[in-house]
PDB file of N, CA, C and O in Angstrom:
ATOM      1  N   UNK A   1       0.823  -1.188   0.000  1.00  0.00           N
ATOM      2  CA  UNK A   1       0.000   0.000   0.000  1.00  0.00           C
ATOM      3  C   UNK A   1       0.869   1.254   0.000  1.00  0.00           C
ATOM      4  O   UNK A   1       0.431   2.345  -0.366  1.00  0.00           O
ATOM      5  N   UNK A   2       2.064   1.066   0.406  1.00  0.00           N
ATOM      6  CA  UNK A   2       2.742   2.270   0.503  1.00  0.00           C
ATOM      7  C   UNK A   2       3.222   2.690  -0.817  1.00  0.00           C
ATOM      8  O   UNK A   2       3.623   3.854  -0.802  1.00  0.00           O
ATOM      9  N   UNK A   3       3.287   2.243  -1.687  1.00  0.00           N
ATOM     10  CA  UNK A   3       3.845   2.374  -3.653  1.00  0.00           C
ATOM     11  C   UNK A   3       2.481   3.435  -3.621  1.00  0.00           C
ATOM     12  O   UNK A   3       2.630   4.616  -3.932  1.00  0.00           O
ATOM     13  N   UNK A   4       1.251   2.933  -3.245  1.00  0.00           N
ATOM     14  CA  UNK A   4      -0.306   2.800  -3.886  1.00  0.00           C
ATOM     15  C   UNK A   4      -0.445   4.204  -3.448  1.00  0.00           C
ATOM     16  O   UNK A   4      -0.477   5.160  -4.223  1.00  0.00           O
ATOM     17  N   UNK A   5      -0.547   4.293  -1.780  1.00  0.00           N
ATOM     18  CA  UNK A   5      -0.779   5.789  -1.175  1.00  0.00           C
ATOM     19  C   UNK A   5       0.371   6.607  -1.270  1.00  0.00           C
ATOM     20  O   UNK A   5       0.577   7.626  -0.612  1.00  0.00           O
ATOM     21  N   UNK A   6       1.018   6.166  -2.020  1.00  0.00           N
ATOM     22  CA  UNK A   6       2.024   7.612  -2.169  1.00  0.00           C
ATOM     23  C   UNK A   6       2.687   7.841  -3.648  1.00  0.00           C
ATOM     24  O   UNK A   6       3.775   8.371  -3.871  1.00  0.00           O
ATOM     25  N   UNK A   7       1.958   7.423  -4.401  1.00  0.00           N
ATOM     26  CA  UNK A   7       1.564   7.506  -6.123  1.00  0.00           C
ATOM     27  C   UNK A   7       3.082   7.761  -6.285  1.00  0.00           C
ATOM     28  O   UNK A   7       3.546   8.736  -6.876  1.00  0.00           O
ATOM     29  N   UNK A   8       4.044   6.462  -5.505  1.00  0.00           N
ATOM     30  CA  UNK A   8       5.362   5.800  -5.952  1.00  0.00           C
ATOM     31  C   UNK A   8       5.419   4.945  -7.156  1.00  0.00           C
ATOM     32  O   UNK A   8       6.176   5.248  -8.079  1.00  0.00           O
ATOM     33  N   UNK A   9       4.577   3.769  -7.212  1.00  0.00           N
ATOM     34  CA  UNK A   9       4.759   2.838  -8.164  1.00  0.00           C
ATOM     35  C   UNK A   9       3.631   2.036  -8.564  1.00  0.00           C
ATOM     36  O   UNK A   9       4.093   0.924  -8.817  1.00  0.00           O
ATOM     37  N   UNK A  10       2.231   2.035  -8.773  1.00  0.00           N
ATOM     38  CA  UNK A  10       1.331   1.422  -8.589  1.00  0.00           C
ATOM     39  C   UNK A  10       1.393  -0.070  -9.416  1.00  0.00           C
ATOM     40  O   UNK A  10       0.628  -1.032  -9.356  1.00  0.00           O
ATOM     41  N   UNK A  11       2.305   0.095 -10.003  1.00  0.00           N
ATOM     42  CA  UNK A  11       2.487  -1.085 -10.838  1.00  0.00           C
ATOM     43  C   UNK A  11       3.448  -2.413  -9.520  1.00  0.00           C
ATOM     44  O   UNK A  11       3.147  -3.553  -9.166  1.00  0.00           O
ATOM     45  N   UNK A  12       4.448  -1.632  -9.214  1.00  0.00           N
ATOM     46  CA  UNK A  12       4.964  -2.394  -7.980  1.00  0.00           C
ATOM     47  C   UNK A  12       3.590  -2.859  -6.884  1.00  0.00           C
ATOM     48  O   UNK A  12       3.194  -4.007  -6.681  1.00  0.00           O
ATOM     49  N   UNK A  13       3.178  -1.884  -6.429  1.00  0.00           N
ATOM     50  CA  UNK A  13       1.907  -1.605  -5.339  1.00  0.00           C
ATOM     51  C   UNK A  13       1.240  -3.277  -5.773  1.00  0.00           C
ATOM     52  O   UNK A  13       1.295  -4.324  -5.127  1.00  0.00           O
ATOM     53  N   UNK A  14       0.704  -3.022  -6.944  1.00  0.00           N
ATOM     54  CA  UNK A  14      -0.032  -3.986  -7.717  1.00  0.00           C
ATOM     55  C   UNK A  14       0.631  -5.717  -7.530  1.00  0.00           C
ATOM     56  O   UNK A  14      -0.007  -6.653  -7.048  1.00  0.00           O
ATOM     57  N   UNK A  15       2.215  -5.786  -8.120  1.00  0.00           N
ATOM     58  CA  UNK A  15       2.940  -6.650  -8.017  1.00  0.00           C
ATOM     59  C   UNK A  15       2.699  -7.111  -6.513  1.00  0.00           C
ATOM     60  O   UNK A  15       1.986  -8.088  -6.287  1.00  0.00           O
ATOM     61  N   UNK A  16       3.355  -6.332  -5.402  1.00  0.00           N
ATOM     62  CA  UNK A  16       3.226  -6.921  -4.384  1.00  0.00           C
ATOM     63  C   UNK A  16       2.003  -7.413  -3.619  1.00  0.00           C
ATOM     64  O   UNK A  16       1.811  -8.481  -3.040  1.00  0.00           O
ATOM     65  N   UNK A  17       1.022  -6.052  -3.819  1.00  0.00           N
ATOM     66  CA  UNK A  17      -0.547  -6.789  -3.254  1.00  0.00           C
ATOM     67  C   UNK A  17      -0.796  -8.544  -3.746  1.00  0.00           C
ATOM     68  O   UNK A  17      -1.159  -9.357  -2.896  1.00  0.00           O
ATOM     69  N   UNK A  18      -0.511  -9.023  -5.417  1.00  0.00           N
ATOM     70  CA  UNK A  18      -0.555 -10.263  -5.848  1.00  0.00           C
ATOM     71  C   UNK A  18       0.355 -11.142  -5.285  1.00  0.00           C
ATOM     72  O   UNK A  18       0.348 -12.370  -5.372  1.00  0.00           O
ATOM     73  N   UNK A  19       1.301 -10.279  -4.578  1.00  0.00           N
ATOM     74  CA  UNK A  19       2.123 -11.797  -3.825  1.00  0.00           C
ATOM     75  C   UNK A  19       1.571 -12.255  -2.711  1.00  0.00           C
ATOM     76  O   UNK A  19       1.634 -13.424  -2.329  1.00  0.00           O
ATOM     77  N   UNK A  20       0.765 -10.947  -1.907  1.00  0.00           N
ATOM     78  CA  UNK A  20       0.647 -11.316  -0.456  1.00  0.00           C
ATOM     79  C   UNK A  20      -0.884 -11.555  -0.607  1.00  0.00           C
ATOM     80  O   UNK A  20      -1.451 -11.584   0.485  1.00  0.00           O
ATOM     81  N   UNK A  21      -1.768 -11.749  -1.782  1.00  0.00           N
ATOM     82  CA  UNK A  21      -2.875 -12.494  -1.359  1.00  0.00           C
ATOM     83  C   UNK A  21      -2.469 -13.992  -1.986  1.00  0.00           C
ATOM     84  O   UNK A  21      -3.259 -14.831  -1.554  1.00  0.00           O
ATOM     85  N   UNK A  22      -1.599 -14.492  -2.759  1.00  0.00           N
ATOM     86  CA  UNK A  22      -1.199 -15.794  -2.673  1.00  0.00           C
ATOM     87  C   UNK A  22      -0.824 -16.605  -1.380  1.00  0.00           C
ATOM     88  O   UNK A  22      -0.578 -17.811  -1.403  1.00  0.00           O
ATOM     89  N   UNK A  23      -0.802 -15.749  -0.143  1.00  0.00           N
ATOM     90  CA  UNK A  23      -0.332 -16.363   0.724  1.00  0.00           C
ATOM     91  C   UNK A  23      -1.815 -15.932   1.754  1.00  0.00           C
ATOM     92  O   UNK A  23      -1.886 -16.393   2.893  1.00  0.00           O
ATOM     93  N   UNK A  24      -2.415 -15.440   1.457  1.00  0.00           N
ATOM     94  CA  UNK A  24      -3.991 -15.340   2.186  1.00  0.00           C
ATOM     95  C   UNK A  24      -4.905 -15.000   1.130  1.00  0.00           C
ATOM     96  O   UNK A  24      -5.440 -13.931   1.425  1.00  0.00           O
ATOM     97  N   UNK A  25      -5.310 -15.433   0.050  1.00  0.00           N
ATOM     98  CA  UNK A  25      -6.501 -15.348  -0.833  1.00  0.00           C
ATOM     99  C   UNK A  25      -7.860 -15.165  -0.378  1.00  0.00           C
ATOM    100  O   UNK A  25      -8.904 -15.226  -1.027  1.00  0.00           O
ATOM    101  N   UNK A  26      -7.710 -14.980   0.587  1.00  0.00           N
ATOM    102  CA  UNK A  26      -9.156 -14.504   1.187  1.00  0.00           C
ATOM    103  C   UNK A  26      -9.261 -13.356   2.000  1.00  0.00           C
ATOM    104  O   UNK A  26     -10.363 -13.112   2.493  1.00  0.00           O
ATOM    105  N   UNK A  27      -8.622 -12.855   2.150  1.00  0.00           N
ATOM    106  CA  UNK A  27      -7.879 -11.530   2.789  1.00  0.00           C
ATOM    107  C   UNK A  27      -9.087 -10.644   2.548  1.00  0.00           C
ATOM    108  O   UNK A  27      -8.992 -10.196   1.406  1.00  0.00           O
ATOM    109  N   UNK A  28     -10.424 -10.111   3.283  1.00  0.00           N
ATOM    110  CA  UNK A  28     -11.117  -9.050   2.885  1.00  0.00           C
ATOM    111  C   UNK A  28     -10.085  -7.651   2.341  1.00  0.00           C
ATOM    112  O   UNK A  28     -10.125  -7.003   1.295  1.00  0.00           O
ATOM    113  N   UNK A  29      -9.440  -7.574   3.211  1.00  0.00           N
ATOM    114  CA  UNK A  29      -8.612  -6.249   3.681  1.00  0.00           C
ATOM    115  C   UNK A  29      -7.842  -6.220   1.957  1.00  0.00           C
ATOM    116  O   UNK A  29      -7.960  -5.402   1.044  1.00  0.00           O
ATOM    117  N   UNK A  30      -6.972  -7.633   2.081  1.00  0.00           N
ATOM    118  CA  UNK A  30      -5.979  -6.689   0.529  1.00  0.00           C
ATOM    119  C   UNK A  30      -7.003  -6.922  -0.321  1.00  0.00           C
ATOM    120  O   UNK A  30      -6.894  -6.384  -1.423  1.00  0.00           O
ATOM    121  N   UNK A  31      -8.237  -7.754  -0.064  1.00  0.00           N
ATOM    122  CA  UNK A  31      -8.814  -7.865  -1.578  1.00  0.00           C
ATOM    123  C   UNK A  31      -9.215  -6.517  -2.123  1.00  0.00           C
ATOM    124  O   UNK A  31      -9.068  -6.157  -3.290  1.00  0.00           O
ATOM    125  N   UNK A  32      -9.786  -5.754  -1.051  1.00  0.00           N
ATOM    126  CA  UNK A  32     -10.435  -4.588  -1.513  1.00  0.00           C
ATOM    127  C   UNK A  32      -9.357  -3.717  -1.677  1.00  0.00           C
ATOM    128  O   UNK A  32      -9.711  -2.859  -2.486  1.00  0.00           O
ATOM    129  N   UNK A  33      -7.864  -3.459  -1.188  1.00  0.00           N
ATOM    130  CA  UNK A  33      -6.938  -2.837  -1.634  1.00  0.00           C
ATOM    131  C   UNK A  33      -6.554  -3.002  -3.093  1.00  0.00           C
ATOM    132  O   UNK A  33      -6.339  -2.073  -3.871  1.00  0.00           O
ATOM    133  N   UNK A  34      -6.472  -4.784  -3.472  1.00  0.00           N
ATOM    134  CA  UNK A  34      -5.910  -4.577  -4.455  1.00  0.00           C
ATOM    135  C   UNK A  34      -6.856  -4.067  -5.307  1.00  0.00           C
ATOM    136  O   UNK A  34      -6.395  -3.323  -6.173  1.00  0.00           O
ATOM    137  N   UNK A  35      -7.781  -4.204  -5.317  1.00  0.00           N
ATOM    138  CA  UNK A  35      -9.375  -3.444  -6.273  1.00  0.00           C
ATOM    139  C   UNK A  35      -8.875  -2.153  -6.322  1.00  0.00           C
ATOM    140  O   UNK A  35      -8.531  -1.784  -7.445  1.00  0.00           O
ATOM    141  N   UNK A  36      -8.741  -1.357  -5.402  1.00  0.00           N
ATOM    142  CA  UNK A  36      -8.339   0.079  -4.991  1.00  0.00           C
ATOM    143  C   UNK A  36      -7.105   0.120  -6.295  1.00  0.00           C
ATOM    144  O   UNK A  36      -7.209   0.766  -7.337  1.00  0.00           O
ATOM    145  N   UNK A  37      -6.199  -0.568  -5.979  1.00  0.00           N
ATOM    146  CA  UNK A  37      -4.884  -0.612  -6.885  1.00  0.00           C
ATOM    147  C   UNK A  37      -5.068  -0.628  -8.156  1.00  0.00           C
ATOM    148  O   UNK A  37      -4.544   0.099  -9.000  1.00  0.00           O
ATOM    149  N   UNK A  38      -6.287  -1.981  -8.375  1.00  0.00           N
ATOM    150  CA  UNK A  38      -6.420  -2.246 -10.035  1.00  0.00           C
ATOM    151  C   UNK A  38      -7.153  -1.272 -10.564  1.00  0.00           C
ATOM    152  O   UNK A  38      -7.394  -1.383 -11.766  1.00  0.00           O
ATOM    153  N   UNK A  39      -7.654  -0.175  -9.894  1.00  0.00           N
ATOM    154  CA  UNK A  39      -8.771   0.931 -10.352  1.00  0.00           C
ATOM    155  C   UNK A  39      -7.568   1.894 -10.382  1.00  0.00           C
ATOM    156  O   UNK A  39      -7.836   2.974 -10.909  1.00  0.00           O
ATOM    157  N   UNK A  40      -6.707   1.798 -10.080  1.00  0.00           N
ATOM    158  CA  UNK A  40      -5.984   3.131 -10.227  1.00  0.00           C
ATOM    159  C   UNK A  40      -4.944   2.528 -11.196  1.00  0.00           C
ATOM    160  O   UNK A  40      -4.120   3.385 -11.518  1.00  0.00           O
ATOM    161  N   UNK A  41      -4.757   1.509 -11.676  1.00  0.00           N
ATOM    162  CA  UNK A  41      -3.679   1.111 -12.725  1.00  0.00           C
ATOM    163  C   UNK A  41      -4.921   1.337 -14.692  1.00  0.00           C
ATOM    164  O   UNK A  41      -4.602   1.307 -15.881  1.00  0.00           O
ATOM    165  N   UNK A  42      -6.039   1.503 -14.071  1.00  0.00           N
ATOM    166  CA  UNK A  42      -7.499   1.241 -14.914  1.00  0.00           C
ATOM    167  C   UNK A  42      -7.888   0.154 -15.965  1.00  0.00           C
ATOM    168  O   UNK A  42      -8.358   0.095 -17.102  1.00  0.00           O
ATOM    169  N   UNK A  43      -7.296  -0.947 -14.651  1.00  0.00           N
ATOM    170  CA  UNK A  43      -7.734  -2.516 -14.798  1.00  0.00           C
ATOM    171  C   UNK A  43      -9.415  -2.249 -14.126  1.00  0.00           C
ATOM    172  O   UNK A  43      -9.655  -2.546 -12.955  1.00  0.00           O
ATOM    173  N   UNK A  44     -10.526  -1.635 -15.085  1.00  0.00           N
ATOM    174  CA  UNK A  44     -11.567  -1.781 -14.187  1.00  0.00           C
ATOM    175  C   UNK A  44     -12.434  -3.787 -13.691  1.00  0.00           C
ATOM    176  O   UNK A  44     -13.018  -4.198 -12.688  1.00  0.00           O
ATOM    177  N   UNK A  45     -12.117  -4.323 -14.778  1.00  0.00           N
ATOM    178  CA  UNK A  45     -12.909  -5.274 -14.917  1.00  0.00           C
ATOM    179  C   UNK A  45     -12.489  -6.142 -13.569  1.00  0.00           C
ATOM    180  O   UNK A  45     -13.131  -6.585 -12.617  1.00  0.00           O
ATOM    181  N   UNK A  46     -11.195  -6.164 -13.931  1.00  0.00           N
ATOM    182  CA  UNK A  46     -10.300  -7.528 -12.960  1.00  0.00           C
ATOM    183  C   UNK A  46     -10.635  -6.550 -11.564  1.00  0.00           C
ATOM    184  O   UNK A  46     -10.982  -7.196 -10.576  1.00  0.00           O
ATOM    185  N   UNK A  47     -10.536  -4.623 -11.362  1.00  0.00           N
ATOM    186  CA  UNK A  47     -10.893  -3.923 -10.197  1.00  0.00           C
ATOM    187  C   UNK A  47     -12.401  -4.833  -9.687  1.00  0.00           C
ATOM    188  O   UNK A  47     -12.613  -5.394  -8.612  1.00  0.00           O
ATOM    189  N   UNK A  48     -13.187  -4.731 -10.757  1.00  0.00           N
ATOM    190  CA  UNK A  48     -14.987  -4.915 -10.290  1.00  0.00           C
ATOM    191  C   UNK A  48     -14.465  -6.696  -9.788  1.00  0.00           C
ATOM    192  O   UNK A  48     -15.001  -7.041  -8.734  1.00  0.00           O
ATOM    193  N   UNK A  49     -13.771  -7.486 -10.259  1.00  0.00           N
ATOM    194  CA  UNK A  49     -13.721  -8.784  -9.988  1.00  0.00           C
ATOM    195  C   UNK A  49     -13.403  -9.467  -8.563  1.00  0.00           C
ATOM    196  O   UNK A  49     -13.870 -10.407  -7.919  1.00  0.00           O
ATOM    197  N   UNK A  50     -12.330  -8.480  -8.389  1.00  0.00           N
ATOM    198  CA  UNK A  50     -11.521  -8.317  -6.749  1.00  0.00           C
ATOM    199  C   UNK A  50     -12.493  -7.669  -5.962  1.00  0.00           C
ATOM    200  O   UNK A  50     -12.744  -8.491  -5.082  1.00  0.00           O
ATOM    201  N   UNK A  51     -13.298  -6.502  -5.739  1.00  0.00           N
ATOM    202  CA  UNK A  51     -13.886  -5.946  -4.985  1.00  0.00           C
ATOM    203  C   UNK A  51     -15.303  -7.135  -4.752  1.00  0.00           C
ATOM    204  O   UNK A  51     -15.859  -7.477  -3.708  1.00  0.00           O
ATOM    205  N   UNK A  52     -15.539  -7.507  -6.051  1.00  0.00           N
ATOM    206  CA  UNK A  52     -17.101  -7.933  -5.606  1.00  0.00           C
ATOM    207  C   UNK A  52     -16.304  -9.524  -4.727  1.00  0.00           C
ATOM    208  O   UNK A  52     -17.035  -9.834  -3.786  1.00  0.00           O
ATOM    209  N   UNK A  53     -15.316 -10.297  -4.822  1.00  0.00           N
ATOM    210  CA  UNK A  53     -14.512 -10.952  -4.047  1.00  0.00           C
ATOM    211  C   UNK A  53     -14.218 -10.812  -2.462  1.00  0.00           C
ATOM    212  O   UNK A  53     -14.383 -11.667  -1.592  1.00  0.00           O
ATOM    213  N   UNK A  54     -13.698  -9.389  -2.328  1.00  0.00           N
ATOM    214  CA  UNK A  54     -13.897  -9.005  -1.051  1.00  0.00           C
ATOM    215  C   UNK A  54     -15.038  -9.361  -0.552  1.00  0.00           C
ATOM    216  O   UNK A  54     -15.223 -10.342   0.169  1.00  0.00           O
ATOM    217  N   UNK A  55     -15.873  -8.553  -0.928  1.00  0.00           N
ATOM    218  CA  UNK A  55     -17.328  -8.142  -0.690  1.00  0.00           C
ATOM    219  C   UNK A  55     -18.157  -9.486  -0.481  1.00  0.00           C
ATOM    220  O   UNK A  55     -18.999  -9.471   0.416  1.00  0.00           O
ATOM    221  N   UNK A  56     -17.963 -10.839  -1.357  1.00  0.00           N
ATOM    222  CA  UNK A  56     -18.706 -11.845  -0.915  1.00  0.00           C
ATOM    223  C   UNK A  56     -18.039 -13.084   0.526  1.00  0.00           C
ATOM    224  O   UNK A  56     -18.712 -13.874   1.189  1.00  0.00           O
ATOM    225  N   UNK A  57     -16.513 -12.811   0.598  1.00  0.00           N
ATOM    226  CA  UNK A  57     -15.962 -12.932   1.806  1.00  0.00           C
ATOM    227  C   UNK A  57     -15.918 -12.114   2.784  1.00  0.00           C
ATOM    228  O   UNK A  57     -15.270 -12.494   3.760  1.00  0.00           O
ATOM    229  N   UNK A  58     -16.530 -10.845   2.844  1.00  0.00           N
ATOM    230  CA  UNK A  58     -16.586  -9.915   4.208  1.00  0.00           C
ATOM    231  C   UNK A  58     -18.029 -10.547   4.764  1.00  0.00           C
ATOM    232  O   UNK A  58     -18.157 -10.717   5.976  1.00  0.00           O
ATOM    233  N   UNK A  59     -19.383 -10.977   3.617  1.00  0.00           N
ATOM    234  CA  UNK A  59     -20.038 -11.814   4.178  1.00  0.00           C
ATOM    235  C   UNK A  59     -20.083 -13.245   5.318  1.00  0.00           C
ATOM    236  O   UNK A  59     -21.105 -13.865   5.611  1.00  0.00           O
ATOM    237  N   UNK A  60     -19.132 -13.440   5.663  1.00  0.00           N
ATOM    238  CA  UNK A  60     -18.935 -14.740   6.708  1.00  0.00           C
ATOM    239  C   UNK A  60     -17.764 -14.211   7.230  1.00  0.00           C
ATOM    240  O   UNK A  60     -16.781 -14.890   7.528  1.00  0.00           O
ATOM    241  N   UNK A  61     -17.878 -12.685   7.376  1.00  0.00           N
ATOM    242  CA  UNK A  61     -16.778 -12.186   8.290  1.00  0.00           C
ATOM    243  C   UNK A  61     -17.314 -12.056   9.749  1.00  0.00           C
ATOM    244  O   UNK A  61     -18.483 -12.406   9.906  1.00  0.00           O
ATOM    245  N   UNK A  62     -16.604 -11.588  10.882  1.00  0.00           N
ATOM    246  CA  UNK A  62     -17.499 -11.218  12.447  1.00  0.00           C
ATOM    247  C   UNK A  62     -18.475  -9.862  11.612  1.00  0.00           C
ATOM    248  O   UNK A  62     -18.635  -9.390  10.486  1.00  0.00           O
ATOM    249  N   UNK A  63     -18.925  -9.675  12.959  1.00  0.00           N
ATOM    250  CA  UNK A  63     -20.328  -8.206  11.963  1.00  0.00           C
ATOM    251  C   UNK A  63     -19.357  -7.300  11.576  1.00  0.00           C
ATOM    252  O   UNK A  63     -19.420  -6.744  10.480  1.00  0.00           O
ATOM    253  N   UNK A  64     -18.271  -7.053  12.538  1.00  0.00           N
ATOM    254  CA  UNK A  64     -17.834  -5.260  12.764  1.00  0.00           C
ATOM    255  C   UNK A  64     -17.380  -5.400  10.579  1.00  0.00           C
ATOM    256  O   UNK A  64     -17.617  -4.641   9.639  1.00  0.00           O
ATOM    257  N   UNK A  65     -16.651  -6.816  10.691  1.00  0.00           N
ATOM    258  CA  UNK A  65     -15.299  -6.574   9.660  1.00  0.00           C
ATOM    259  C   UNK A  65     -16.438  -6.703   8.646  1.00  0.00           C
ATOM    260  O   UNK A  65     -16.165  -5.971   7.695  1.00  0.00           O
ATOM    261  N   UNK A  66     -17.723  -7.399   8.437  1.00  0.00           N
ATOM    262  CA  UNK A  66     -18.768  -7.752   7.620  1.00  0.00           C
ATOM    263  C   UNK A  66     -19.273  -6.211   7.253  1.00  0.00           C
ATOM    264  O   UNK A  66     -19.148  -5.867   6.078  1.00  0.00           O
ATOM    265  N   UNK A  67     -19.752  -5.409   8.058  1.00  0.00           N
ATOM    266  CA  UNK A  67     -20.510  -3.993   7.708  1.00  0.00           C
ATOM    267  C   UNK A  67     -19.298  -2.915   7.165  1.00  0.00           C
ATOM    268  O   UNK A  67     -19.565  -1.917   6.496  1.00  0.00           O
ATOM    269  N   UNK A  68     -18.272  -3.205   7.473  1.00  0.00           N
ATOM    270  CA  UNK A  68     -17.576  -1.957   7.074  1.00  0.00           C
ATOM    271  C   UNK A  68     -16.821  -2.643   5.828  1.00  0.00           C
ATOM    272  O   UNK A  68     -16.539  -1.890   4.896  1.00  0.00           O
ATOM    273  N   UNK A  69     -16.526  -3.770   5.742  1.00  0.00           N
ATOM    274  CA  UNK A  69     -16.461  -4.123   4.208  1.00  0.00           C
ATOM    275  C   UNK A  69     -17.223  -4.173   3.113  1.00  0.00           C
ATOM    276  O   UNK A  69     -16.707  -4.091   1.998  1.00  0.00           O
ATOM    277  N   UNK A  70     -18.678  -4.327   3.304  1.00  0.00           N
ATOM    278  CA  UNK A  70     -19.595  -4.719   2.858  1.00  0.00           C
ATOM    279  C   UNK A  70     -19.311  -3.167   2.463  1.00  0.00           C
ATOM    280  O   UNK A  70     -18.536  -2.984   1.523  1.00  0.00           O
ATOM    281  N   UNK A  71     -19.800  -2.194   3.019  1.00  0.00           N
ATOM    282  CA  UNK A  71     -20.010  -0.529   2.731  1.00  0.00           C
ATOM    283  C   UNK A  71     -18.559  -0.035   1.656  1.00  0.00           C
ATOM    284  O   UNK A  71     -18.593   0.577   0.589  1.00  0.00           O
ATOM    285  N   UNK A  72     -17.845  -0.355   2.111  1.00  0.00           N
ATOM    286  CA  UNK A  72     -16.553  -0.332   1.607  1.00  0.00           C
ATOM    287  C   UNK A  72     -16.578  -0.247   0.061  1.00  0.00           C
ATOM    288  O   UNK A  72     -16.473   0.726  -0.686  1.00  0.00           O
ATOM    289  N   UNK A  73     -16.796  -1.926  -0.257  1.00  0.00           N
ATOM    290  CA  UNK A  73     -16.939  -2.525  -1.302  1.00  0.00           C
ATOM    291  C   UNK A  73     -18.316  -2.178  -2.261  1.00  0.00           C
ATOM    292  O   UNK A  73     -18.137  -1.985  -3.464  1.00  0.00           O
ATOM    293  N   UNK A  74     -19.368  -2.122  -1.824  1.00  0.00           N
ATOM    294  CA  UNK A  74     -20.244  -1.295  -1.965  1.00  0.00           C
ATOM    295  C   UNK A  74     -20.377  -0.324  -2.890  1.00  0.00           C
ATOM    296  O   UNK A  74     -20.959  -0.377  -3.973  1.00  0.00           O
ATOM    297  N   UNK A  75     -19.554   0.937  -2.173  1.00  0.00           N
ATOM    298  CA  UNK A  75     -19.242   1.852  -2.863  1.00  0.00           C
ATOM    299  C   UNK A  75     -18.230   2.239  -4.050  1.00  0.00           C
ATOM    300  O   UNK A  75     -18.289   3.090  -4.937  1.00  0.00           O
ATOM    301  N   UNK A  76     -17.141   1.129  -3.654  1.00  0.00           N
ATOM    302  CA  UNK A  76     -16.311   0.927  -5.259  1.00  0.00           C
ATOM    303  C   UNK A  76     -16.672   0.280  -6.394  1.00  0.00           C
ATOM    304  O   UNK A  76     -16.511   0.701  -7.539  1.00  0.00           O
ATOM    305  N   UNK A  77     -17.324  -1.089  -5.957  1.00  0.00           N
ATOM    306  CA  UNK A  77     -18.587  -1.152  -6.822  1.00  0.00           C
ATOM    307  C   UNK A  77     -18.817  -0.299  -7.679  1.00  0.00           C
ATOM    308  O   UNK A  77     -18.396   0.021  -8.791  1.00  0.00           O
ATOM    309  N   UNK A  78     -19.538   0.003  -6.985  1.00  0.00           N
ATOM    310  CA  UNK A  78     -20.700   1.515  -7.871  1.00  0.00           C
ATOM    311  C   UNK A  78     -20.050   2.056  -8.544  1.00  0.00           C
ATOM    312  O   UNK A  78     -20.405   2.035  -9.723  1.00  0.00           O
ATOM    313  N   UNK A  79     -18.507   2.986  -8.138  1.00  0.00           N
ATOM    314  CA  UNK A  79     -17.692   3.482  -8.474  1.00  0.00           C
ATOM    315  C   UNK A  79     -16.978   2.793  -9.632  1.00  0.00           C
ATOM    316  O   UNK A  79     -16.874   3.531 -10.612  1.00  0.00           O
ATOM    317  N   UNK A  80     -16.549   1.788  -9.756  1.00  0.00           N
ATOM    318  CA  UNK A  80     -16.302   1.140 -11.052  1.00  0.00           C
ATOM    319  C   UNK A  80     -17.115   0.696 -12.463  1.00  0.00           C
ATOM    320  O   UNK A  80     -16.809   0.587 -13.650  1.00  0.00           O
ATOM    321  N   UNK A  81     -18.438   0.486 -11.574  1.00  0.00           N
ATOM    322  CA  UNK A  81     -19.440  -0.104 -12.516  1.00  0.00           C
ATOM    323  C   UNK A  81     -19.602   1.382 -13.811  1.00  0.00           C
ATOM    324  O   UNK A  81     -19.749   1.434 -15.032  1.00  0.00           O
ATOM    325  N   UNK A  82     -19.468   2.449 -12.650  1.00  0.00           N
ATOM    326  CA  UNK A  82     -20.039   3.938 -13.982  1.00  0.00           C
ATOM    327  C   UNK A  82     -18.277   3.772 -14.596  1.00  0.00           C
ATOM    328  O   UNK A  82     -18.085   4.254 -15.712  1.00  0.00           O
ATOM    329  N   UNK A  83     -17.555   3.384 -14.176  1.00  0.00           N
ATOM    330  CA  UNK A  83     -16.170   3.615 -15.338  1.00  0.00           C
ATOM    331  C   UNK A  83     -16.151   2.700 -16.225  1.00  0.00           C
ATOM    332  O   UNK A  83     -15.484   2.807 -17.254  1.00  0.00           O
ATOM    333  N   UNK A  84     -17.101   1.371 -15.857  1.00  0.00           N
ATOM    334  CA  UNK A  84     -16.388   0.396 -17.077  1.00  0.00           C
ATOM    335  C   UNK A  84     -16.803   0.951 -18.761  1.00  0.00           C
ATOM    336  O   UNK A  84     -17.450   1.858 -19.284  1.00  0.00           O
ATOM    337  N   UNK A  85     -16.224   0.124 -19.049  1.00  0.00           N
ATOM    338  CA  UNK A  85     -16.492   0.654 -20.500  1.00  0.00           C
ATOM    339  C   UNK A  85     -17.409  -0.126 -21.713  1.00  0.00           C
ATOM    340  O   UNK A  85     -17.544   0.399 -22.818  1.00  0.00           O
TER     341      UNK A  85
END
């Protein structure tokens, strides 16, 4: 995230987010980062693919991590769906 939030390398950002969900593929947290990432590299499709991913594993999360992912994801959603093309 640090390449990502500090518009260093998003292509690196990108690289590494894909290493470290090989080692937790279910990760609510990087899934919706790397979405974040692939929307800013304007990979929207594979972005909408990862987020709605998050979003159906924040479902069988505890509530807290379930509602604030769910909202999260939600809204990038939306946010991607008006960019695709």
């Amino acid at each position: 995230m640090f390449y990502y939030e500090n518009n260093i390398d998003v292509n690196r950002a990108a690289e590494l987010m894909a290493k470290a969900l090989e080692k937790n593929p279910e990760h609510i947290g990087m899934l919706y980062r790397q979405a974040l990432i692939l929307k800013s590299k304007g990979d929207i499709n594979e972005a909408i693919l990862k987020a709605q991913l998050s979003y159906d594993f924040a479902q069988k999360a505890n509530p807290e991590l379930k509602a604030e992912y769910s909202r999260l994801n939600l809204v990038l959603l939306e946010d991607l769906k008006m960019k695709k093309p």
